[in-house]
FIFIRO-693984 format. One record per atom (N, C-alpha, C, O): residue number from 0; residue in three letters; chain; atom name; y, z, x. Coordinates in steps of 0.001 Angstrom, whole numbers, plus 500000, padded with zeros to 6 digits. Layout:
// FIFIRO-693984
nr | rest | kette | atom | north | up | east
NUM | ALA | A | CA | Y | Z | X
...
// end
This chain:
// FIFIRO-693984
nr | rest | kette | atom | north | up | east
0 | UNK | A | N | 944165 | 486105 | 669613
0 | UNK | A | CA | 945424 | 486748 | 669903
0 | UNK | A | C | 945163 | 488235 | 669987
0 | UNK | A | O | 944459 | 488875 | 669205
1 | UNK | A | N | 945703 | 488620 | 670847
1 | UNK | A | CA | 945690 | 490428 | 671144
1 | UNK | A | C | 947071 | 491011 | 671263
1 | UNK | A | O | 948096 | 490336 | 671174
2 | UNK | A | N | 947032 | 492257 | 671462
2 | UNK | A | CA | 948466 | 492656 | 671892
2 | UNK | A | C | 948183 | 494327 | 671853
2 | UNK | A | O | 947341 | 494762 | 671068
3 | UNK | A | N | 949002 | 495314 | 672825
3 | UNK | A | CA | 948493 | 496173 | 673794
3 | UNK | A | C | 949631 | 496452 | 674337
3 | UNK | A | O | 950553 | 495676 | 674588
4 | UNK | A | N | 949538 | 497971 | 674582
4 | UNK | A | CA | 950724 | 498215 | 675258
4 | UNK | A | C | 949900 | 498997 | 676466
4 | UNK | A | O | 949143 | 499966 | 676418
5 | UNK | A | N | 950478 | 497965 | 677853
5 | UNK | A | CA | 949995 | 498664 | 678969
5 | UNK | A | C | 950808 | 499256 | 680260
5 | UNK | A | O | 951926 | 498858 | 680589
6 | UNK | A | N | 950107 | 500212 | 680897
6 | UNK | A | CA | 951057 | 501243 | 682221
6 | UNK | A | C | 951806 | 500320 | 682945
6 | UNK | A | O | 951133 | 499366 | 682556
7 | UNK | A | N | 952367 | 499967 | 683438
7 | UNK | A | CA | 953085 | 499456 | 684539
7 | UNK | A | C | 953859 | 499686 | 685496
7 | UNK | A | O | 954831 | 498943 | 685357
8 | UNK | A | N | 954000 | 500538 | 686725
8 | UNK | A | CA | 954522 | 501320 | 686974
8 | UNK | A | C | 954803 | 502897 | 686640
8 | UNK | A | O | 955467 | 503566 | 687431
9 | UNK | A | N | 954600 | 503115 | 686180
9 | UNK | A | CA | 954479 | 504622 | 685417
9 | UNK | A | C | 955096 | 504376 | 683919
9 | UNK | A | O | 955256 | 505381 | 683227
10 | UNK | A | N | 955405 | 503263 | 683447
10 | UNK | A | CA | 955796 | 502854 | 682323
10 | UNK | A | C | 955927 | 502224 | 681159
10 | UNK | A | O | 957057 | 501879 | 681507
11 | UNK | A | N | 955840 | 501819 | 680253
11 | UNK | A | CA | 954944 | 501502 | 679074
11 | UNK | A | C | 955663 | 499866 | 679152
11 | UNK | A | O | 956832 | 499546 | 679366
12 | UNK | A | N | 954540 | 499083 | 678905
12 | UNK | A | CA | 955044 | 497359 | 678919
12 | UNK | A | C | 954098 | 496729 | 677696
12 | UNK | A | O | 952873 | 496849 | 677681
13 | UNK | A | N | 954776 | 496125 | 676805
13 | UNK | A | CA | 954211 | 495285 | 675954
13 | UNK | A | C | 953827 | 494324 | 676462
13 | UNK | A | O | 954380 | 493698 | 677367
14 | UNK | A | N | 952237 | 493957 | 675624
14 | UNK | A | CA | 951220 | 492895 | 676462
14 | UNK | A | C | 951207 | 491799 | 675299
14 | UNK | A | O | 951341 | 492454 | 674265
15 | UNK | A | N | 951105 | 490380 | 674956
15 | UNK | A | CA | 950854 | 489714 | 673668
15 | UNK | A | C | 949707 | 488621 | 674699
15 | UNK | A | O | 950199 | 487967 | 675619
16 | UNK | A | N | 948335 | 488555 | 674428
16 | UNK | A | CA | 947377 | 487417 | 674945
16 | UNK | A | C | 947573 | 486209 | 673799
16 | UNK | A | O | 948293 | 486394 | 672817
17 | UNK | A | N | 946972 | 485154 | 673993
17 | UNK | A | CA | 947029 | 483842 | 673109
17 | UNK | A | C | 946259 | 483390 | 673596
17 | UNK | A | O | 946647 | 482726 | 674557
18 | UNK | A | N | 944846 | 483382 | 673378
18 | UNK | A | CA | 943767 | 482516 | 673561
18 | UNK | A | C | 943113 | 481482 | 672835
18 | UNK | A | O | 943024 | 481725 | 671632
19 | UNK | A | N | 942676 | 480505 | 673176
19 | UNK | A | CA | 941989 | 479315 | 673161
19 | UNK | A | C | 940541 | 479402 | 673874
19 | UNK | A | O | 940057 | 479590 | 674991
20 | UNK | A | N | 940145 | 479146 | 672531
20 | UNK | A | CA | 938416 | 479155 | 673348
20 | UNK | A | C | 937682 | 477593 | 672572
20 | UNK | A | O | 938117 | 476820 | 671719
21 | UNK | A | N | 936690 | 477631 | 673185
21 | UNK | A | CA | 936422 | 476303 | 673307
21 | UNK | A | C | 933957 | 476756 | 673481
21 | UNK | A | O | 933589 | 477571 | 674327
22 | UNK | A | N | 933220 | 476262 | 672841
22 | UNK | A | CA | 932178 | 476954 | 672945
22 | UNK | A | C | 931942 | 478253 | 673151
22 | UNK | A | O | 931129 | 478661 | 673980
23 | UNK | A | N | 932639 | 478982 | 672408
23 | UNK | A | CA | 932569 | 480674 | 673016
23 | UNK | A | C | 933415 | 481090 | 673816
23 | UNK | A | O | 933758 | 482272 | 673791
24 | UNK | A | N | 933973 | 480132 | 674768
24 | UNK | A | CA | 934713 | 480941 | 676026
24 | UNK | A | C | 935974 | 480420 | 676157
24 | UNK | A | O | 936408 | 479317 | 675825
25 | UNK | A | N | 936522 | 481384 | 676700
25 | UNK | A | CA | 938342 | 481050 | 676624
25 | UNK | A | C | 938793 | 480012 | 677648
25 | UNK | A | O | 938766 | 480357 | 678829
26 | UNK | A | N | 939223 | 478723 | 677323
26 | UNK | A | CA | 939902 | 477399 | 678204
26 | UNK | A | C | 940947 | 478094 | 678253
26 | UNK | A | O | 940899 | 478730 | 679306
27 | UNK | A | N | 941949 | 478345 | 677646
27 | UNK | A | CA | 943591 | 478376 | 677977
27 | UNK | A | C | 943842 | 480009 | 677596
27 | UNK | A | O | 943209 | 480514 | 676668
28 | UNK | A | N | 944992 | 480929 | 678528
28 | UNK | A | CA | 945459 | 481933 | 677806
28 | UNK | A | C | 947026 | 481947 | 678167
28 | UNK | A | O | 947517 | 481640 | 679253
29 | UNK | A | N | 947588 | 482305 | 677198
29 | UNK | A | CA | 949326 | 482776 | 677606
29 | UNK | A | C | 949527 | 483893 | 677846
29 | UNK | A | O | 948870 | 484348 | 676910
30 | UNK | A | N | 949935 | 484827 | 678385
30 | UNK | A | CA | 950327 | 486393 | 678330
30 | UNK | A | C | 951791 | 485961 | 678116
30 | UNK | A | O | 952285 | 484862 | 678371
31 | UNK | A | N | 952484 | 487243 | 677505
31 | UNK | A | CA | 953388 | 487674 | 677290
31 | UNK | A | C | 953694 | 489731 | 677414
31 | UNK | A | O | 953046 | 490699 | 677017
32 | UNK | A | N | 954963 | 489570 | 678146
32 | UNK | A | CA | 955385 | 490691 | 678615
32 | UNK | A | C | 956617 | 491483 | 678365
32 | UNK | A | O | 957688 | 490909 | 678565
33 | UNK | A | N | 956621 | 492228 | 678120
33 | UNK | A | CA | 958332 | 492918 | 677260
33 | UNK | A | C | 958506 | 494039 | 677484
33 | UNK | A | O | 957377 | 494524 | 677551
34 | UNK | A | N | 959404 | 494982 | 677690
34 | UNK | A | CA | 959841 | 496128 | 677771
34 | UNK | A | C | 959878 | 496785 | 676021
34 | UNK | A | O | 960022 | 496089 | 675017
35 | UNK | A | N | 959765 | 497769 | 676046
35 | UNK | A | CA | 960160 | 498387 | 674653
35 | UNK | A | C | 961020 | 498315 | 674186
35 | UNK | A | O | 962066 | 498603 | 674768
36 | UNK | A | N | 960990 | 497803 | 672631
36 | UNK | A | CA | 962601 | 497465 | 672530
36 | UNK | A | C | 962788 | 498661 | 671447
36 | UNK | A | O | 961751 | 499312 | 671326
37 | UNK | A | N | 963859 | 499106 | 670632
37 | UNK | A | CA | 964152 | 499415 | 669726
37 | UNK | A | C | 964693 | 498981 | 668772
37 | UNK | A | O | 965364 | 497957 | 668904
38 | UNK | A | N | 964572 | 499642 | 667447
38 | UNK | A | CA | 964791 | 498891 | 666216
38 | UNK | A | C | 965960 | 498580 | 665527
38 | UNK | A | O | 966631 | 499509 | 665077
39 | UNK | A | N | 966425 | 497066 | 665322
39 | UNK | A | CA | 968135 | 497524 | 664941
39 | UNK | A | C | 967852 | 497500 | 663877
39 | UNK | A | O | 966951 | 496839 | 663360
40 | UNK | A | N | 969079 | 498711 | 663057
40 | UNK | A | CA | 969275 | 499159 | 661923
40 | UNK | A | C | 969267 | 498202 | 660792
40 | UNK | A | O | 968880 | 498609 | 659697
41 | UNK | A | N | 969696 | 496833 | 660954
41 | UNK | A | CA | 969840 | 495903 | 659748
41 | UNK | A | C | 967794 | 495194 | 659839
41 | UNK | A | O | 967644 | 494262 | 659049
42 | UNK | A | N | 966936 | 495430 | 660361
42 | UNK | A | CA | 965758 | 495250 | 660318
42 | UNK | A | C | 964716 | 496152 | 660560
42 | UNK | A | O | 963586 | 495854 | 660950
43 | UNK | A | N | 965326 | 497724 | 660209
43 | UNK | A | CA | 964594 | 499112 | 660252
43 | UNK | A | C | 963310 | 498982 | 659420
43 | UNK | A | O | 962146 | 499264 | 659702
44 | UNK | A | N | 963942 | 498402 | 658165
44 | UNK | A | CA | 963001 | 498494 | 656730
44 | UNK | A | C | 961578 | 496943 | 657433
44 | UNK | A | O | 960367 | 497083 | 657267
45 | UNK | A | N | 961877 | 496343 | 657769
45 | UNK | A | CA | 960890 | 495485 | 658256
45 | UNK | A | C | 959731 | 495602 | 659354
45 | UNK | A | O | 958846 | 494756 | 659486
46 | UNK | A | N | 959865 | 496877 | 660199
46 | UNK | A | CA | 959536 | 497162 | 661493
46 | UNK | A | C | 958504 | 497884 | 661139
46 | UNK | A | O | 958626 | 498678 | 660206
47 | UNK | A | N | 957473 | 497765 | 661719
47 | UNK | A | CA | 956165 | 499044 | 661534
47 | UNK | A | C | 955607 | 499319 | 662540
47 | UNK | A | O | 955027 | 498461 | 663206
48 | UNK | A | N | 955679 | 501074 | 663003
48 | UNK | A | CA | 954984 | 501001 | 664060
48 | UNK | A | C | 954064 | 501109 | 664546
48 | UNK | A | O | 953273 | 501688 | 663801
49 | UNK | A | N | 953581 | 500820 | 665627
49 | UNK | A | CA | 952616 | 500512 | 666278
49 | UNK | A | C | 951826 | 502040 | 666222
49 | UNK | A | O | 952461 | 503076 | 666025
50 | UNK | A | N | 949939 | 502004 | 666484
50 | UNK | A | CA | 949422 | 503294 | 665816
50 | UNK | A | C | 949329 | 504199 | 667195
50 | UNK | A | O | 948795 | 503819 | 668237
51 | UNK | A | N | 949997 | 505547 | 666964
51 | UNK | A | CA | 950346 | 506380 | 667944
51 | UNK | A | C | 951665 | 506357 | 668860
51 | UNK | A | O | 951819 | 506659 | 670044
52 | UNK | A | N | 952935 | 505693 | 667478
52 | UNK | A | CA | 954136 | 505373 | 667953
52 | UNK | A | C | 955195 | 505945 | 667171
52 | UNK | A | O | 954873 | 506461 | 666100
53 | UNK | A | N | 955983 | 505945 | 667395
53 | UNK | A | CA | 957120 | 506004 | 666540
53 | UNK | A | C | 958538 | 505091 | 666707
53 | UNK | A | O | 958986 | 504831 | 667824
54 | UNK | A | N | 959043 | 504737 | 665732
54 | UNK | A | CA | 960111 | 503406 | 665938
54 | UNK | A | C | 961363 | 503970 | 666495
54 | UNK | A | O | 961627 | 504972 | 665831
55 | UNK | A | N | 962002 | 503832 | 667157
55 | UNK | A | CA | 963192 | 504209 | 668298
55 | UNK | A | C | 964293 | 502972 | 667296
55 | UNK | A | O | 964132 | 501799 | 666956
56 | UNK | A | N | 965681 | 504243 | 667048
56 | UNK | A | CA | 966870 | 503357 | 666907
56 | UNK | A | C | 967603 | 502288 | 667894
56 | UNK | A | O | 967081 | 501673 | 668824
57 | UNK | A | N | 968393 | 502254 | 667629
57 | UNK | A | CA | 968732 | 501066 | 668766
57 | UNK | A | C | 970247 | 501390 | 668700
57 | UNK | A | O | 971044 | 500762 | 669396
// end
């Protein structure tokens, strides 16, 4: 599993991989893709951010 935040357009997109490997090498992967979200206030205290980020209210 990985996860990465990459350019997309001139704009920041959350990446999540899910790999499966099988002798060393990867059989299956999922990507996953998201816009930035921000943090709602009743789950502020739970949220940590990401390194070279800062957490955005919502």
């Amino acid at each position: 599993m990985s996860e990465c935040v990459i350019t997309y357009d001139g704009a920041p997109s959350y990446s999540v991989s899910v790999m499966e490997f099988a002798d060393q090498q990867v059989v299956h992967e999922t990507q996953y893709f998201a816009a930035p979200l921000g943090t709602p206030a009743w789950r502020a205290a739970l949220a940590e951010p990401m390194p070279g980020r800062t957490i955005e209210d919502v």
